[in-house]
FILO-268146 format. One record per residue (C-alpha): x, y, z; residue in three letters; chain; residue number from 0. Coordinates in Angstrom, 2 decimals. Layout:
<node <X,Y,Z>,ALA,A,NUM>
...
//
This chain:
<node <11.72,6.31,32.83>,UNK,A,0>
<node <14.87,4.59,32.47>,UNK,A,1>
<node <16.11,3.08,28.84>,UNK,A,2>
<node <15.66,-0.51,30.03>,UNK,A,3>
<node <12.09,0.36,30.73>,UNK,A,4>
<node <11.37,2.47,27.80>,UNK,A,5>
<node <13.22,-0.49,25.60>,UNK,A,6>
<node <11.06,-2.85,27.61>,UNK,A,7>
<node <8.23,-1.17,27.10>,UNK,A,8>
<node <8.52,-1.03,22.96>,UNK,A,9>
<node <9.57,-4.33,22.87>,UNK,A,10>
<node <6.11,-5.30,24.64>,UNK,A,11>
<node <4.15,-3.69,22.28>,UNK,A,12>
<node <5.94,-4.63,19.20>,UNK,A,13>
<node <5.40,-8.27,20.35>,UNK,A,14>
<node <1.65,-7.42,20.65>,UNK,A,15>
<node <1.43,-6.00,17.28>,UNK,A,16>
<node <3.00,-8.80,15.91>,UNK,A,17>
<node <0.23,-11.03,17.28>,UNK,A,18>
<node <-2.13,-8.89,16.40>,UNK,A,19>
<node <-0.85,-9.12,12.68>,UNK,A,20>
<node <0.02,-12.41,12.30>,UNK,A,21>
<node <-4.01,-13.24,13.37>,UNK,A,22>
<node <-4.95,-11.04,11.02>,UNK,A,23>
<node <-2.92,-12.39,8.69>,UNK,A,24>
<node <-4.25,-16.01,9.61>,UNK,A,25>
<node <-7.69,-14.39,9.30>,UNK,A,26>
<node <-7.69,-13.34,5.64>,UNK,A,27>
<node <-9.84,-15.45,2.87>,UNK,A,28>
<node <-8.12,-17.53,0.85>,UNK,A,29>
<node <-7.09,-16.26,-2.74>,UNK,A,30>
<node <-9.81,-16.18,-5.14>,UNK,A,31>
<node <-12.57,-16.11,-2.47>,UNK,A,32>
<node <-13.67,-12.72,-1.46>,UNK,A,33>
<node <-15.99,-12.19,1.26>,UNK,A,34>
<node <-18.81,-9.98,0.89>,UNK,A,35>
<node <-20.21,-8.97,-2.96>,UNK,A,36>
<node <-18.49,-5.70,-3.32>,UNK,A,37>
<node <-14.88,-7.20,-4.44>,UNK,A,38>
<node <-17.04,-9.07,-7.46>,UNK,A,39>
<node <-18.93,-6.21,-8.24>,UNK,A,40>
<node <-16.29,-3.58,-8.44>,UNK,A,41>
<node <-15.05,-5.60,-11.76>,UNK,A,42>
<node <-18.33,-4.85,-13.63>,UNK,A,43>
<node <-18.86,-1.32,-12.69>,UNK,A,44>
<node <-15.35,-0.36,-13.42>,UNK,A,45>
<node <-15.70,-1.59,-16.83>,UNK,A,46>
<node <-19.32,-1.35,-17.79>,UNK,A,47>
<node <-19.94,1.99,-15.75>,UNK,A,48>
<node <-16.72,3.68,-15.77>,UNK,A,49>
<node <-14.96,2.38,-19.28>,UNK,A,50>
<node <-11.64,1.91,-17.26>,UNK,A,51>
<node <-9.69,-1.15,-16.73>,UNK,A,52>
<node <-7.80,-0.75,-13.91>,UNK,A,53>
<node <-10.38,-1.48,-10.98>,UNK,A,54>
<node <-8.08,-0.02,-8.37>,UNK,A,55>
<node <-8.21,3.24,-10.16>,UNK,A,56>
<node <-12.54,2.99,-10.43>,UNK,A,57>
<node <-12.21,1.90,-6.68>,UNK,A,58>
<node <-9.63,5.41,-5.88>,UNK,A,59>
<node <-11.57,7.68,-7.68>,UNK,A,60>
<node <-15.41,6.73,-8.14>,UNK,A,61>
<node <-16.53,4.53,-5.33>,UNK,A,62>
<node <-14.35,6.03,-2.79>,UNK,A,63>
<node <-13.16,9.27,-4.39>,UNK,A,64>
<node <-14.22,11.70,-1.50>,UNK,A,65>
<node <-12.11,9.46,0.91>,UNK,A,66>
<node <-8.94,9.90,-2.00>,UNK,A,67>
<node <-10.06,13.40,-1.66>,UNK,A,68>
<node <-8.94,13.48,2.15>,UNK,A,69>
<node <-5.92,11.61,1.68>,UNK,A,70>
<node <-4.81,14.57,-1.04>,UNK,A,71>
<node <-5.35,16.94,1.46>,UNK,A,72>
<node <-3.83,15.08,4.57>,UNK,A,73>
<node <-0.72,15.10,2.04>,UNK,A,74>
<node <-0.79,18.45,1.09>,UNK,A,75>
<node <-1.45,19.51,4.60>,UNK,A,76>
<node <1.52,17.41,5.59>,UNK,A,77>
<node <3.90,18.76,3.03>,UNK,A,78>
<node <2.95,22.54,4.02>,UNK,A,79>
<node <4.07,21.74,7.22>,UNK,A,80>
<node <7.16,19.99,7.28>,UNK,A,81>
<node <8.35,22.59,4.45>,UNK,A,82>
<node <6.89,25.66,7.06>,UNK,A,83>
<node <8.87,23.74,9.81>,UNK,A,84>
<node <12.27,23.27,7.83>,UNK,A,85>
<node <12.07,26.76,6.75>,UNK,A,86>
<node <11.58,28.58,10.63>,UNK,A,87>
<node <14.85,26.52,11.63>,UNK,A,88>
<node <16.60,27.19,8.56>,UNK,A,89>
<node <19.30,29.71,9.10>,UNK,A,90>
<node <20.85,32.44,6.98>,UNK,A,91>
<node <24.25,31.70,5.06>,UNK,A,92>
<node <26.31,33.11,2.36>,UNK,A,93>
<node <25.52,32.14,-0.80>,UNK,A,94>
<node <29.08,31.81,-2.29>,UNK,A,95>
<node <30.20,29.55,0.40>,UNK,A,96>
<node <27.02,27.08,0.30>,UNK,A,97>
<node <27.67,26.79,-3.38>,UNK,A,98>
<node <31.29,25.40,-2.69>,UNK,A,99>
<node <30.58,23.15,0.20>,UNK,A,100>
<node <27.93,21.76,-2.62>,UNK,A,101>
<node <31.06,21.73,-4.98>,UNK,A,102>
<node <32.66,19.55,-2.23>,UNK,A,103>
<node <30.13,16.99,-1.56>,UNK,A,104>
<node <30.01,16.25,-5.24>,UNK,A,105>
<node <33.66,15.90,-5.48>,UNK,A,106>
<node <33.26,13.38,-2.89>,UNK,A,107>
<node <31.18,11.31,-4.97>,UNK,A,108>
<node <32.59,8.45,-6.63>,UNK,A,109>
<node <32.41,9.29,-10.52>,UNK,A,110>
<node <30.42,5.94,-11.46>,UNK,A,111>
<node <27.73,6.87,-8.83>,UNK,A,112>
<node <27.17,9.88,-10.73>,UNK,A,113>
<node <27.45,8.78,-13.87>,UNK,A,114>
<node <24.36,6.68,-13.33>,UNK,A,115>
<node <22.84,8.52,-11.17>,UNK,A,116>
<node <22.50,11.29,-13.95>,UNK,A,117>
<node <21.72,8.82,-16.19>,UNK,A,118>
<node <18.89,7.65,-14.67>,UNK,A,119>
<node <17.12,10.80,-13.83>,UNK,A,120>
<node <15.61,10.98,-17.75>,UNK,A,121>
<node <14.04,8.06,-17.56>,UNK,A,122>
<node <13.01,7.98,-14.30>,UNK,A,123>
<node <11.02,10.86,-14.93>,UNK,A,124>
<node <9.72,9.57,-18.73>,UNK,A,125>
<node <8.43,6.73,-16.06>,UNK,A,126>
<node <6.74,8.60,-13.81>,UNK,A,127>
<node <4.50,10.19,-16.62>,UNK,A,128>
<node <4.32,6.89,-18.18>,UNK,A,129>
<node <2.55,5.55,-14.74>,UNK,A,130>
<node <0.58,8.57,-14.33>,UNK,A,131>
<node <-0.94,8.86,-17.55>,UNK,A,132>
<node <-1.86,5.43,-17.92>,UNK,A,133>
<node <-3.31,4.80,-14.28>,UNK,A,134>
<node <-6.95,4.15,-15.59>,UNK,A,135>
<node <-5.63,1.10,-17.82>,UNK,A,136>
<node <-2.68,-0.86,-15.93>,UNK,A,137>
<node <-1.91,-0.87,-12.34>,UNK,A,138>
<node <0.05,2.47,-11.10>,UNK,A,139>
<node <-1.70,5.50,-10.78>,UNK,A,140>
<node <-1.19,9.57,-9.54>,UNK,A,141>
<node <-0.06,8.66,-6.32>,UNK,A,142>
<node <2.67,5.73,-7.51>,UNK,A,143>
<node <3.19,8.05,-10.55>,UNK,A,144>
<node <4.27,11.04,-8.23>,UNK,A,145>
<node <6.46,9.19,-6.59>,UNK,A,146>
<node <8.33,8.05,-8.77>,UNK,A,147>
<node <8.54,11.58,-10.66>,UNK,A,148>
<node <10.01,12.93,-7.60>,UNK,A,149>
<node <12.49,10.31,-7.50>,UNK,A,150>
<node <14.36,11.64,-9.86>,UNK,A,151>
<node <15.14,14.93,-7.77>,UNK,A,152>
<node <16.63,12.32,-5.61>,UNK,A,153>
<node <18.29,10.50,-7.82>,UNK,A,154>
<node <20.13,13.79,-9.60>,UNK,A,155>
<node <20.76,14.64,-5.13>,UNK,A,156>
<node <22.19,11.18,-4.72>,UNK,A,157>
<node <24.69,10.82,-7.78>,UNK,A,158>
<node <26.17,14.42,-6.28>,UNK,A,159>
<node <24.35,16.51,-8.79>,UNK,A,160>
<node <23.58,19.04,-5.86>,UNK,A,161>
<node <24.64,22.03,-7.53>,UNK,A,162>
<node <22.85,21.56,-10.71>,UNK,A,163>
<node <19.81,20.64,-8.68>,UNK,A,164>
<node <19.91,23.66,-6.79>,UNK,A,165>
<node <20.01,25.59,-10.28>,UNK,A,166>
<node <17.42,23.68,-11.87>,UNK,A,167>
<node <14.90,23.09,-9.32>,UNK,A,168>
<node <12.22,25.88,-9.64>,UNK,A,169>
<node <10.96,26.18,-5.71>,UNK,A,170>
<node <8.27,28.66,-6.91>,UNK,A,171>
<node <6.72,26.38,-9.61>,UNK,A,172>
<node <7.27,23.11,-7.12>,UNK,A,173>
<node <5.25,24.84,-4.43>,UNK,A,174>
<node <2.77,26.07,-7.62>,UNK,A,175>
<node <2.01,22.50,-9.07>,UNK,A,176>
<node <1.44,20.99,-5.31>,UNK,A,177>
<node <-1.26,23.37,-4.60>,UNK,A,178>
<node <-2.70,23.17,-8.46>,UNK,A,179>
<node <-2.62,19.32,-7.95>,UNK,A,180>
<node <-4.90,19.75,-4.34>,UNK,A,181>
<node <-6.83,22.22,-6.19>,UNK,A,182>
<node <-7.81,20.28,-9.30>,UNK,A,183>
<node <-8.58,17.41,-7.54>,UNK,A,184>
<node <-11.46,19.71,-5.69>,UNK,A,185>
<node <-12.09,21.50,-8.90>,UNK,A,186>
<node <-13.44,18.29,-10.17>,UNK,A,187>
<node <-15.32,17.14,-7.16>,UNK,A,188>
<node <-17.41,20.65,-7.72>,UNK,A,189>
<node <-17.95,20.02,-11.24>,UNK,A,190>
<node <-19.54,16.28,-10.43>,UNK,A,191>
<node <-21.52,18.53,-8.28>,UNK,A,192>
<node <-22.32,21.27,-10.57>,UNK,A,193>
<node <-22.56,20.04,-13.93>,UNK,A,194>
<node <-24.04,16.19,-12.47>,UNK,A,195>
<node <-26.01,16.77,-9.72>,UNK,A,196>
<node <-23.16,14.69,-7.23>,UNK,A,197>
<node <-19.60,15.47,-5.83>,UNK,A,198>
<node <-17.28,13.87,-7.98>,UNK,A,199>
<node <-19.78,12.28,-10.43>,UNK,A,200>
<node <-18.55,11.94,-13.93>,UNK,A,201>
<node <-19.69,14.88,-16.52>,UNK,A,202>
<node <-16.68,13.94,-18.94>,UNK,A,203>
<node <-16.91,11.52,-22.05>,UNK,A,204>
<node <-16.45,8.04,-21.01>,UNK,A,205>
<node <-14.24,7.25,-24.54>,UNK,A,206>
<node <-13.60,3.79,-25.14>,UNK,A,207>
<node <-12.25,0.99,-22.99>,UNK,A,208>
<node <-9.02,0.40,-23.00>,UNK,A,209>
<node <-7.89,3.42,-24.73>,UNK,A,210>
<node <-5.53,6.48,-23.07>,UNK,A,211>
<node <-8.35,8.74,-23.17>,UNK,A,212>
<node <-11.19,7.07,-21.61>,UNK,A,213>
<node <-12.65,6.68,-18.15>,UNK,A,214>
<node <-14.42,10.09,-18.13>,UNK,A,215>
<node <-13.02,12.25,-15.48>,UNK,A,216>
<node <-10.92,9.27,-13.96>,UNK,A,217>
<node <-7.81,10.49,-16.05>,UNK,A,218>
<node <-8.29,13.58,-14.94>,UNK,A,219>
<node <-7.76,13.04,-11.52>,UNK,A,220>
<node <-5.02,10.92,-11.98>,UNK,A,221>
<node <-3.32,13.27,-13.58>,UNK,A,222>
<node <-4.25,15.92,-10.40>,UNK,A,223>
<node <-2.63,13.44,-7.74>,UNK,A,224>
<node <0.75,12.94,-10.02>,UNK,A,225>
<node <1.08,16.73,-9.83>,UNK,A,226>
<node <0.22,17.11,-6.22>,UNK,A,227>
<node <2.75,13.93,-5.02>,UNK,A,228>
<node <5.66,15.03,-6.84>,UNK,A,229>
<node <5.20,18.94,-5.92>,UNK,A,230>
<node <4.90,17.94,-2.28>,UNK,A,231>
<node <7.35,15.31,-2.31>,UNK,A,232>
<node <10.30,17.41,-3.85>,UNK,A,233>
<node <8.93,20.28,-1.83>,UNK,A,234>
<node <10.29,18.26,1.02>,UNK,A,235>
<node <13.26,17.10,-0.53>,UNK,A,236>
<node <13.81,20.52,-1.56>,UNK,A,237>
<node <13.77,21.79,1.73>,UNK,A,238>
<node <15.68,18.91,3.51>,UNK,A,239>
<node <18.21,19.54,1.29>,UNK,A,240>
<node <18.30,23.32,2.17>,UNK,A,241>
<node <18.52,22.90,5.86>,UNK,A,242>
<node <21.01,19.76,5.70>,UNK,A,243>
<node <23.08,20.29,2.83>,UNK,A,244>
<node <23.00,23.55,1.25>,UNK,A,245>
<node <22.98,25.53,4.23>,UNK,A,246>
<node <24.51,23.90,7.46>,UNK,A,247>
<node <27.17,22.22,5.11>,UNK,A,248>
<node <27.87,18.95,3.84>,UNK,A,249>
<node <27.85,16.01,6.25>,UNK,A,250>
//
């Protein structure tokens, strides 16, 4: 197949997904009208039932907490193997001379771009906890939460900071917290089962509305997914970085 065809081709589709979009777009109930009871009755149960005040988080991890479940372990399963991946077609090099083409790269950055770059990495990372912990009150959550905590490896790789990130970032205890984070997260879903007769069913003190510690076991697995996104995200990073930077030299 030629590139005209193949181009042709993409384009075709891309037109029909665009359709398809824009009349399911045209499709959607206006704002304020739900259809179907569920979207009304989520706001009760998260507050009466589950003492939490974020209904997104009641919706993640109560109603459809098995299916958040999955989604932990598509990610995990994803992470293990893009990082098995990098590391087959990563190739051997001398230390000493990765270390200076690191040197190089950061030379190469302009001086305000790391300056705020480095800057930013603190409280990027008091953010990410800040999201995390809280996900069971205001909107954000583990997986936002994770994200963001990871950023800051990024931001630290971004303002030329690669050589202190490669002595800093602990690969071991990276790979460690993305596996505990899978792991808790199934931990729980076996104590619902164990201790409350249900996968995932809460067998924690509910604590009071509105406060850090409430929602049961909600916080719980919030706290799980954080862990689990930022180990698997900067387990990726990590390893791009290896293959692209620290090893095959600076582009």
């Amino acid at each position: 197949m030629s590139p005209a065809v193949r181009r042709g081709v993409a384009l075709t589709a891309l037109a029909g997904l665009a359709a398809a979009l824009l009349v399911a777009c045209l499709g959607l109930p206006d704002f304020g009208h739900p259809r179907g009871p569920y979207a009304t009755a989520v706001i009760p149960l998260a507050l009466d039932a589950r003492h939490v005040t974020s209904v997104v988080a009641a919706v993640t991890f109560d109603i459809r907490g098995i299916d958040t479940l999955g989604e932990e372990l598509i990610l995990f399963s994803a992470a293990v193997g893009a990082t098995v991946l990098l590391r087959s077609q990563r190739g051997e090099d001398d230390t000493r001379a990765a270390v200076e083409r690191q040197r190089a790269l950061a030379e190469r950055t302009p001086a305000p771009v790391r300056r705020v770059g480095a800057a930013l990495a603190g409280p990027v990372l008091v953010l990410g906890v800040y999201v995390v912990a809280h996900g069971q009150l205001t909107p954000g959550g583990g997986f936002q939460g994770g994200v963001v905590l990871a950023s800051a490896f990024l931001l630290v790789y971004a303002a030329g900071h690669v050589v202190r990130l490669q002595r800093v970032r602990p690969v071991a205890l990276v790979e460690a917290g993305e596996a505990l984070g899978a792991g808790a997260y199934a931990l729980v879903a076996v104590g619902g089962l164990v201790f409350a007769g249900a996968a995932l069913e809460n067998f924690l003190p509910y604590g009071t509305t509105g406060q850090l510690l409430s929602g049961g076991t909600i916080p719980v697995l919030n706290v799980a997914v954080g862990v689990e996104v930022c180990g698997a995200v900067a387990l990726i990073l990590s390893e791009l970085l290896d293959q692209a930077l620290l090893r095959h030299g600076a582009p």
